[in-house]
Structures are given as C-alpha cells and as structure tokens.
C-alpha positions in Angstrom: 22.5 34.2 3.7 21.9 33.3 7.3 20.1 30.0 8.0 16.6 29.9 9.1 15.0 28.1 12.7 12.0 25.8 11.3 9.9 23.8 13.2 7.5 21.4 11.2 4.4 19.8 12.8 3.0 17.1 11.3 0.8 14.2 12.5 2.7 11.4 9.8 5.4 11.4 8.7 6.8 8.8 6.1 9.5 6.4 7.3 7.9 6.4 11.0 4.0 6.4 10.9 2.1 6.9 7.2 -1.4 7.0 5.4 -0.7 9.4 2.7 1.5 12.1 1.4 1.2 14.4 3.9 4.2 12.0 5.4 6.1 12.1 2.3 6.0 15.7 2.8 7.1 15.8 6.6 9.6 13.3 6.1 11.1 14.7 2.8 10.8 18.6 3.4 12.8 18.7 6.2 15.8 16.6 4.9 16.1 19.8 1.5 15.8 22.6 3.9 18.5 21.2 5.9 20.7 20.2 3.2 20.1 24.6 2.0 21.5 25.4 5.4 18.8 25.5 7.6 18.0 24.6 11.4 15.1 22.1 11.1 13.5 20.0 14.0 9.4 17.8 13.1 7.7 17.3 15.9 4.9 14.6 15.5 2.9 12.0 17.6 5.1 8.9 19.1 2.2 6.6 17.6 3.0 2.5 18.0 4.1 2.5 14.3 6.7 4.9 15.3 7.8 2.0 17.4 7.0 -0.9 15.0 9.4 0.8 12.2 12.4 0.0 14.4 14.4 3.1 14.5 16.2 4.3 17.7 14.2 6.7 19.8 15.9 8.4 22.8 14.4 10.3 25.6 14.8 14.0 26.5 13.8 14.0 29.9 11.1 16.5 29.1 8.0 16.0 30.5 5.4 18.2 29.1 2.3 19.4 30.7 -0.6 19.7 28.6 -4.2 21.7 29.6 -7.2 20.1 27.7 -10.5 20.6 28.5 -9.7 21.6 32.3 -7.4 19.2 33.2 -3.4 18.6 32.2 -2.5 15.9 30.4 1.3 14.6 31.1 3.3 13.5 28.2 6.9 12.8 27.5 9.3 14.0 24.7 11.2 11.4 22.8 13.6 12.0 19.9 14.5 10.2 16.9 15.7 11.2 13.7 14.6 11.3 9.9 15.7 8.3 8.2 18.8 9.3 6.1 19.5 12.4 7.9 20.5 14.3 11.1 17.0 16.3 11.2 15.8 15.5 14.6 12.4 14.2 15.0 10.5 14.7 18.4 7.6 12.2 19.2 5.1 13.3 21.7 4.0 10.3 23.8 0.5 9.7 25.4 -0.3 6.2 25.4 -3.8 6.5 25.4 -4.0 8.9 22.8 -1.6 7.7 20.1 -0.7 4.3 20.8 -3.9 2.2 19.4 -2.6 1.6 15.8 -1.6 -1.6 17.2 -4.0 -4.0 15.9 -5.9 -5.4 12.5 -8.3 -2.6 11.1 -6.8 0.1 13.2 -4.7 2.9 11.7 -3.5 6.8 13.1 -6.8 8.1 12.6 -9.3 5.7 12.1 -10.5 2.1 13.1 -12.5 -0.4 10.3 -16.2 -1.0 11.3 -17.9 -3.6 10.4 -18.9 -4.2 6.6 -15.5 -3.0 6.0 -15.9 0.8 6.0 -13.7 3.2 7.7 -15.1 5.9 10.6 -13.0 8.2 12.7 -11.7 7.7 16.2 -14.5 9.3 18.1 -11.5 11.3 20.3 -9.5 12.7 17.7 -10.7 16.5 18.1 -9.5 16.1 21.6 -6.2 14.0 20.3 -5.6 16.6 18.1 -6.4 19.4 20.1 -3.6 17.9 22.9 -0.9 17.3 19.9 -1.2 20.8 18.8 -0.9 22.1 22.7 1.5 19.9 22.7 4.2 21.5 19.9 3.8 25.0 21.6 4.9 22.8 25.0 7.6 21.2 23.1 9.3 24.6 21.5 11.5 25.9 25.1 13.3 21.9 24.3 14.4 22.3 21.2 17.8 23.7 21.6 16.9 26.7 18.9 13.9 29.6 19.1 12.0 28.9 15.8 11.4 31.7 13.5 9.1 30.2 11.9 6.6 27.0 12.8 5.4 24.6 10.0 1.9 23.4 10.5 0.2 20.8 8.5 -3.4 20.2 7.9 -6.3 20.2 10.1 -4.2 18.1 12.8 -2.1 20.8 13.4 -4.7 23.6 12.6 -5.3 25.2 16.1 -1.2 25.3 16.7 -1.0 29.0 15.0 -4.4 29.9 17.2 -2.5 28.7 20.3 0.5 30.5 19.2 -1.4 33.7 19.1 -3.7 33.2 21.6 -1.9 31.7 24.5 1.9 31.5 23.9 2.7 35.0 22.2 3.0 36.6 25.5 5.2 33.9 27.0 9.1 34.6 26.9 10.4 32.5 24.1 7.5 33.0 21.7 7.1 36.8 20.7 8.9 36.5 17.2 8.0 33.0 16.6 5.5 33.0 13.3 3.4 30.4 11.6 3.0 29.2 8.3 0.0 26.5 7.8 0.1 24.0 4.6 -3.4 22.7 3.6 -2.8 19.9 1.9 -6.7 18.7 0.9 -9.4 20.8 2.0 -12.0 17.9 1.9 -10.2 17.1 5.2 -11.5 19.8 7.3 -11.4 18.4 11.3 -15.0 19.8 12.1 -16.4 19.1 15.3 -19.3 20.5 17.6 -18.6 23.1 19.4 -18.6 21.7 23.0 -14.8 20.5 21.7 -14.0 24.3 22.4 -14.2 24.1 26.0 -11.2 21.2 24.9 -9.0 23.7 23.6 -8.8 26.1 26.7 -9.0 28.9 24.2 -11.9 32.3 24.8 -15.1 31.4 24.2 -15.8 34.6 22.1 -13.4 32.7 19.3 -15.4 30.7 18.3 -17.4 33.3 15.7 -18.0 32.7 12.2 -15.2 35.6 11.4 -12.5 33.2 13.4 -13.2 29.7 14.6 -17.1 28.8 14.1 -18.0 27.4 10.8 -21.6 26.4 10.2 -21.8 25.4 14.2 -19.2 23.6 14.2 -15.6 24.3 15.6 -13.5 23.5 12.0 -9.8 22.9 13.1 -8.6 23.5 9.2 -10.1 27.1 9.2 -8.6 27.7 12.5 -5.4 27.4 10.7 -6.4 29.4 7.6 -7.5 32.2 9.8 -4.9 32.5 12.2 -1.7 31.4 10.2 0.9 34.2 8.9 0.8 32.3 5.7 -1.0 29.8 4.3 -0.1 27.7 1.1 -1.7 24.2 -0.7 -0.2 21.8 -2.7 0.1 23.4 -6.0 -0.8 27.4 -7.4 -3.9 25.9 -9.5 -4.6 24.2 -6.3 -4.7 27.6 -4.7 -6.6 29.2 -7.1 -9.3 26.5 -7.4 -10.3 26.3 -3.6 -11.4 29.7 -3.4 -14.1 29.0 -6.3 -17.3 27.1 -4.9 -16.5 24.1 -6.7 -13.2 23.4 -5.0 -13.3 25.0 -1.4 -15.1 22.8 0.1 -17.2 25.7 1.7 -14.5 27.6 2.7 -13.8 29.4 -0.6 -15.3 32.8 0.4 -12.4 32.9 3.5 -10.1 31.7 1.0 -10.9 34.4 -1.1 -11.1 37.3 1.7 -7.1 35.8 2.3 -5.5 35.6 -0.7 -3.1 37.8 0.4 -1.3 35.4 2.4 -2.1 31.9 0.1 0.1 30.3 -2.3 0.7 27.4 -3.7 3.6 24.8 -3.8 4.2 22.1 -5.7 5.7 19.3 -3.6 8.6 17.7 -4.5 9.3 13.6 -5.2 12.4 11.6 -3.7 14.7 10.6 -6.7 16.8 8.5 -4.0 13.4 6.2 -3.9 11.8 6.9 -6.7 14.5 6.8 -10.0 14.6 3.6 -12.7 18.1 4.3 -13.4 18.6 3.0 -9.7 15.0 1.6 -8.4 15.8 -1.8 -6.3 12.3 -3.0 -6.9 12.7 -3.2 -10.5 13.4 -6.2 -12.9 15.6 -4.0 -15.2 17.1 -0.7 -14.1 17.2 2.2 -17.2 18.1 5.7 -18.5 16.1 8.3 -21.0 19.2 6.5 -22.9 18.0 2.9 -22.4 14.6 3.0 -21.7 13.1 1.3 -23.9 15.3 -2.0 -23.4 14.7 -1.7 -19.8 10.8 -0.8 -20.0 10.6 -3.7 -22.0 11.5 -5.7 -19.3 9.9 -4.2 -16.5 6.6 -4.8 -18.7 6.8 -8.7 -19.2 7.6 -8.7 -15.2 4.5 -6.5 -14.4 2.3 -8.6 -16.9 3.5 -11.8 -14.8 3.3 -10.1 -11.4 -0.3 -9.6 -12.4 -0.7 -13.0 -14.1 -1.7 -11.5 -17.5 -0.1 -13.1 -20.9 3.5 -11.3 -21.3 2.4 -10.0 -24.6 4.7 -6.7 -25.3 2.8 -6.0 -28.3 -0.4 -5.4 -26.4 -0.5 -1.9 -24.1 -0.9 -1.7 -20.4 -2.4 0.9 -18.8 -1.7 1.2 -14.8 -3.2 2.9 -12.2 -1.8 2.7 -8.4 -4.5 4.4 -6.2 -6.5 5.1 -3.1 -9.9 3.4 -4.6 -12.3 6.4 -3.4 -14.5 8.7 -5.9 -11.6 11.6 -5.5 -9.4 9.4 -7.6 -11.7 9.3 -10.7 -11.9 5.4 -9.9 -15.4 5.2 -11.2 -14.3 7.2 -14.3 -12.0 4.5 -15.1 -14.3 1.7 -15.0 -16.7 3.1 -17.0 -14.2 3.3 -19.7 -12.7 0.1 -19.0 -14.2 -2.1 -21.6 -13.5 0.3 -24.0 -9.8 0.1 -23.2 -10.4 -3.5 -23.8 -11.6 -3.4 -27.1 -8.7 -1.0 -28.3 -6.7 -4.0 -26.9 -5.3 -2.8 -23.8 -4.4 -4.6 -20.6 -5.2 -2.6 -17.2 -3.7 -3.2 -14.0 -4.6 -1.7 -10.6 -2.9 -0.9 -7.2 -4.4 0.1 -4.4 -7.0 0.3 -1.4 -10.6 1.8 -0.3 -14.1 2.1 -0.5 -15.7 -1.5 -0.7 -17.6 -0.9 -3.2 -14.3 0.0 -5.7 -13.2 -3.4 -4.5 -16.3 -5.5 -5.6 -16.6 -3.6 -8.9 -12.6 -4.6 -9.7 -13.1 -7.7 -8.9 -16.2 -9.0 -11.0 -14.2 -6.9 -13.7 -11.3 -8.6 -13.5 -13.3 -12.1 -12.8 -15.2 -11.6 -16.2 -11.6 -10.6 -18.4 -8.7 -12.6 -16.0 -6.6 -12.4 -19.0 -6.8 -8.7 -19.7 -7.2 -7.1 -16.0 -5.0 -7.5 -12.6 -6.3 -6.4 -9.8 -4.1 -6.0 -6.4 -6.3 -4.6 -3.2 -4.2 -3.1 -0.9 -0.9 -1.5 -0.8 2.6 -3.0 -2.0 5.9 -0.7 -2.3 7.6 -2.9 -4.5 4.3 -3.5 -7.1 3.6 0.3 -6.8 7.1 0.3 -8.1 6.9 -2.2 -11.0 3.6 -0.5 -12.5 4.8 2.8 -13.0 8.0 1.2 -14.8 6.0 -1.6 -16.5 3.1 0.3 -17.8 2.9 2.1 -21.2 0.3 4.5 -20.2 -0.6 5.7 -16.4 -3.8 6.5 -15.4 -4.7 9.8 -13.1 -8.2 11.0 -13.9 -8.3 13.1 -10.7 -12.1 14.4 -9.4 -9.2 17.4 -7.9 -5.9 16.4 -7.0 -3.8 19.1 -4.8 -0.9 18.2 -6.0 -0.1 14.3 -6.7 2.9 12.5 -6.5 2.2 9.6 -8.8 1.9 11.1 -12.0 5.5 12.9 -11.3 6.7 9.3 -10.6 5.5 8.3 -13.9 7.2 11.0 -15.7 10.6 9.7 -14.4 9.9 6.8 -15.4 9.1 7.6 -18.8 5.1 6.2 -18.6 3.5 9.2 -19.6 0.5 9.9 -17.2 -2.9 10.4 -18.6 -4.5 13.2 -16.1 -7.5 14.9 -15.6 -6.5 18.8 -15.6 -7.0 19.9 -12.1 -4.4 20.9 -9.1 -1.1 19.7 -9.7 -1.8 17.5 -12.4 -2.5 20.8 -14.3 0.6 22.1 -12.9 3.3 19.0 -13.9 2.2 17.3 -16.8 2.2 19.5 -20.7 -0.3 17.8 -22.7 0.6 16.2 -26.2 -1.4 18.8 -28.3 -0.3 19.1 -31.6 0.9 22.4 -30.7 3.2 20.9 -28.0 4.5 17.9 -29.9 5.6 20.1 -32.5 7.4 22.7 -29.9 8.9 19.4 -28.1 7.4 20.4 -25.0 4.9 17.7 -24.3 5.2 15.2 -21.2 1.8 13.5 -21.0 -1.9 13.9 -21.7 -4.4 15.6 -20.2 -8.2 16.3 -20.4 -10.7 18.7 -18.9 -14.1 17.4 -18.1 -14.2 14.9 -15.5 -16.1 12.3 -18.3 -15.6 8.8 -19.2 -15.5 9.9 -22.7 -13.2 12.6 -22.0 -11.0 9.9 -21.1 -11.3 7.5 -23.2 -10.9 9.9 -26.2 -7.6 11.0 -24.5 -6.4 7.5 -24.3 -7.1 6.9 -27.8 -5.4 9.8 -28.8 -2.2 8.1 -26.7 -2.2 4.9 -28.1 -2.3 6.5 -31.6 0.8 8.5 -30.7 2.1 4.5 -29.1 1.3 2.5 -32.3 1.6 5.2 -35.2 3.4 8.1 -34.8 6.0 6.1 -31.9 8.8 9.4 -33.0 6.2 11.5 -31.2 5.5 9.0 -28.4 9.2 8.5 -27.8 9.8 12.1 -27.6 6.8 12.6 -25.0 9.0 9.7 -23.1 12.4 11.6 -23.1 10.8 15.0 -22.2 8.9 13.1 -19.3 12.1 11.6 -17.7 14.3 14.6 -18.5 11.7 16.6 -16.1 13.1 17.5 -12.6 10.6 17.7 -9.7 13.0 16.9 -6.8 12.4 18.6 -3.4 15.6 20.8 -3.9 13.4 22.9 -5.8 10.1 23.0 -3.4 12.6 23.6 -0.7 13.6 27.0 -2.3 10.2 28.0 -2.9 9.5 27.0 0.9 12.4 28.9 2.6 11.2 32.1 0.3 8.1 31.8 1.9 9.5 31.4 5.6 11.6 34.6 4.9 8.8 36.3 4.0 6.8 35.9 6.5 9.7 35.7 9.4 11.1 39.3 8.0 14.6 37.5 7.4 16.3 38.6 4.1 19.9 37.7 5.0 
C-alpha cells in the first residue's frame, strides 16, 4: 500500500519546546507513521527553547513572506530533526514573535504575573494567526505535496481556513486536505473580533455558522468548521464534547459534525517510558519480577520524598498539573481519610497557587506521611509511577491522559475518575472483571470525594486481603499495549479517508 505525504503542525513539540502533551503527540506521532512507511515533515515555531535544547538546526534558505493584518511579516525556515529519527522538523523563525521564552516566568504561551498566576501573551492571536499563515507558506519547501495536513489545536486552528480560503486556488494546493486534532476543548483561542482584520481572511467569515462565536473570533471552531476531519483524544472524549457538560459551548457544532469527528486514543513511548529498561529507576523489572523491583523503587521514592521507608504502609502517588481539571481538590478532600486507612501520599507537579499553599500546610501538618514536590522533575515523575502502590487520576474530564497508561506499565494500578480516556484505558476491578481476569485498575463515576475514597478503599482491600486479585490487576496492567504503533494505524486510516487514497 502506497505511502502517504503528511504534514503535522504543531506549536510544541516534545524534545524541542514543551508544556504538555500536545508535544508528546507532535514529537511521537510522527516518528510511527514514518516507521509504517509514510512521508512525514512537523512544522512548528523556532521558539528560544528550540535553541536551548541543543540540537542541530540547519537553514533552508527559505525566506517566507507572511501577510498579517495588512502588512508582510518576513520569516526564515530552519530545519532540524525529531530526536531519534529522520522525520524532518521545520522551525519558523520570527524573533519577536517566538523568541521570548527566554527568561524566569516566561514560557511559549504565557508569562507569570505577579502573585504568581499565569496570563496570556497579549499577542498570541496575532502570533498564532502568523504561525498558521506561515505553514501554508512553508508547504512549496518541503520537497513532497502533502496529501494530507495535520493541524493541532487552537494554534493551528485557522491553517485549514487558510487552506480553503486562500491557498486552494494556488498551484500546489488543490488536493491538499486537512485533518484538525482537538486535543482539550477548554483551550479554545477566542479573541475579539478586530483580530479578523489580522488574518487577511473575508470579512463575511466571521458569522456564527463559520468563524464568529459569541462575538468573538474562536481560532478552535475555525478548525472544527473548516477541517476535512476532525478527531480528540479518545472516542468517549468525542462523544462527551458534544453534550453541554463537556463542549465547552461548542457542543451543538460538535453535534451538527459528527460526521467527520472521531476519536483517538494517543499512544505512550515505551523507549521512555518502560521499567523493564527505565534509566531513572532504582531497580529495573518485568510483569515477571515486579514485585522485587517495585519493592525497591518504593523505599527509593519514600526516601526521595523523605517519608519513613516503611514497605508495609501504602503509597498513593499522583504526578500532576495542580489545576481544578485534575481533580486536585478532590484529592485533598480525601486526604486525611487516606491517612487514617494508613496511607502515605506523594505529589508531583505544578499550578494554581492556591493548590500549592493547600499542599504545603498538608504536608507541614503530616511531614511523615505526605511529600510534596512543586514543579516538574522527569526523573521523580519517573520514580512515583514505579514506587507507588496506587496512582491517583480523579480527572474533572481528561481527553485522553498519558499518566494513567504509564502507570499500567508499570504495574501501579491507576485509580481514575471515568471520563475521556481514562474511561477508555483502564477496566475497573468489579467483581465481574476480577473474576473474567480482565481488570487493570479502578475507576469511579461521580466526580466526589467519597466516590473516591470508597474506590480507594475498595483497592487497598484488594492490596492487603485478597493480594491474588491485586496481583492479577498488576499483570493485566503491564501486559496492556498502548504504544503509538497502534494510534499510528488508526491515524493513517483516517488520513486515507479523508485524502481518497486506498492503495
């Protein structure tokens, strides 16, 4: 079968510039399709992490003009490649646009204000708007003709509307078609609608039917709207954004599409993420030797956290961005009841202030029982999901998640909240499924304190009284394969599809 042209735009991508898994996506994506027998380039910003990270970048003599808002915009094309691969990346440079992560508090999107909180670039509609102007610019230096381009999340959301609207008539284009990945809806790029005259584009777009959403220009419907296809994250991901609870207001569109929406569940990187292999662990292990090596990896985690390397007592882990999505405040409401069943919890991760001064007091008031770690550290991340017994994902929504996949592989069955692609990885420990042998972790519906806590309890049952049951959960987790191979296949079905290439 005859190898497909993609194109993926992306405004991270992991080994180069990251905040969150849209990079592990860009970066990982890319590398299966090519390894099925595809042509695949990324195009992304050249931002001054791209620079900080140290690989070789290479320029292409292109020099790319770019019309926003009236005037054109010069920028150059430099190359570089995926780590580990051949896939070539191409980094659009503009200084002035991309080039001010380069100091304390300031990241690809947004700078730290003071009192600590976060706010958006107050450019990044017209940053954004030039990036995705700038991959239709970029196309004619490829070396190939796409069938198909890859756009990802409300970044890259007008690139299909420029497609259509400005490039389709241009020679090189006519076949080209789009495919447009949402990967959160909550993230929506809306804007007021003086950012149209930005985009170049006819005025009469910007109706509610197209580009207009509740006055504003919204750069994620732009995508939805005028994408081939569109897919999320996960299929119960898919179907939960076109309900009103989910869609973030654009579940009535959602709806009125379905014909072109789907949902994939991304894949993990077993080259990173593996214990039979992981560098960052004290003890490497197999579904064979796991419970020698967990056993390690536990009294390392309790003294990477400073808590009394007890293995008797359970740890439950949790490696997070700290915001309200995360079901962070679930957690700490059923902290000290985790406590009293005598559990030791340890957290990972980074966000709202508030998550960080409620963490703190807790773990000032129980130092021997709670470790707290506030901000980001590969090699911890690591060490929790190995050393913990349980891990805990009690997701508000959660496209897809990449954690509690992690945590199967590493045989620490993830507690989840049902939603997105928690619902869609992890087969609860019912009864039911215990006795069919199907059962990789625990899950709960409500989003509730007590919901989770009651699952928990039901866990640490299985842990300290039924531990043939537990340990079977374990093997079934580890033996599961969620490897990008497999969302690869799903992805080049889709790209056929919607490129009319069957062979």
């Amino acid at each position: 079968m005859a190898g497909l042209r993609i194109l993926l735009a992306a405004s991270e991508v992991a080994g180069l510039a990251k905040t969150g898994g849209l990079a592990d996506v860009a970066a990982s994506l890319p590398r299966a399709l090519a390894a099925r027998g595809h042509r695949v380039a990324v195009v992304m910003p050249y931002y001054a992490a791209v620079r900080r990270s140290g690989v070789p970048v290479e320029k292409t003599g292109a020099a790319l003009p770019v019309p926003v808002g009236g005037r054109t915009l010069a920028c150059r094309l430099l190359r570089t490649r995926l780590p580990n691969s051949d896939v070539p990346v191409y980094l659009v440079e503009h200084p002035p646009f991309f080039e001010r992560d380069d100091g304390p508090g300031r990241s690809l999107y947004q700078q730290t204000m003071p009192g600590g909180y976060k706010a958006d670039y107050p450019d990044n509609a017209e940053r954004f708007t030039f990036f995705s102007r700038a991959v239709l610019e970029a196309v004619p230096f490829l070396g190939f003709t796409p069938d198909v381009i890859h756009a990802n999340d409300w970044q890259t959301g007008l690139v299909p509307v420029f497609l259509n609207e400005a490039y389709r008539t241009k020679p090189g284009y006519r076949d080209v078609r789009s495919v447009f990945t949402i990967h959160n809806i909550a993230y929506q790029g809306m804007y007021g609608t003086e950012v149209m005259r930005l985009t170049g584009l006819p005025g009469w777009l910007l109706n509610p039917a197209q580009l207009e959403f509740h006055g504003h220009l919204n750069f994620l419907k732009a995508g939805i709207v005028f994408a081939d296809a569109v897919n999320t994250v996960s299929p119960t991901y898919a179907r939960e954004i076109q309900t009103p609870d989910y869609g973030c207001g654009l579940d009535g569109l959602l709806r009125g599409v379905s014909g072109k929406l789907s949902g994939i569940v991304n894949g993990v990187d077993y080259d990173d993420w593996d214990p039979a292999h992981d560098r960052h662990l004290a003890a490497t292990y197999t579904a064979e030797t796991y419970a020698a090596g967990k056993a390690a990896c536990k009294a390392d985690l309790q003294k990477r956290f400073s808590l009394p390397e007890r293995p008797d007592v359970p740890v439950l882990g949790m490696v997070a961005r700290l915001v309200s999505q995360k079901g962070v405040d679930l957690v700490l409401s059923a902290a000290p009841g985790f406590l009293d069943l005598g559990c030791q919890l340890v957290f990972l991760g980074d966000g709202d202030p508030e998550y960080h001064d409620e963490l703190n007091a807790f773990k000032a008031r129980h130092p021997d029982k709670v470790g707290v770690f506030l901000g980001f550290n590969e090699s911890l991340a690591h060490a929790v999901e190995a050393g913990s017994d349980l891990f805990l994902m009690p997701s508000r929504y959660e496209p897809c998640g990449l954690n509690q996949i992690y945590s199967l592989r590493y045989g620490t069955p993830p507690v989840v909240r049902a939603t997105g692609g928690l619902a869609d990885t992890i087969v609860n420990a019912t009864e039911e499924n215990l006795k069919a042998g199907t059962a990789t972790g625990f899950s709960f519906d409500e989003f509730s304190a007590r919901a989770l806590y009651e699952t928990v309890v039901w866990a640490l049952y299985l842990h300290r009284s039924r531990k043939g049951d537990f340990a079977q959960v374990v093997r079934n987790a580890m033996a599961q394969d969620w490897g990008w191979d497999r969302s690869a296949a799903e992805y080049e079905r889709l790209y056929r599809k919607v490129a009319g290439v069957t062979a």
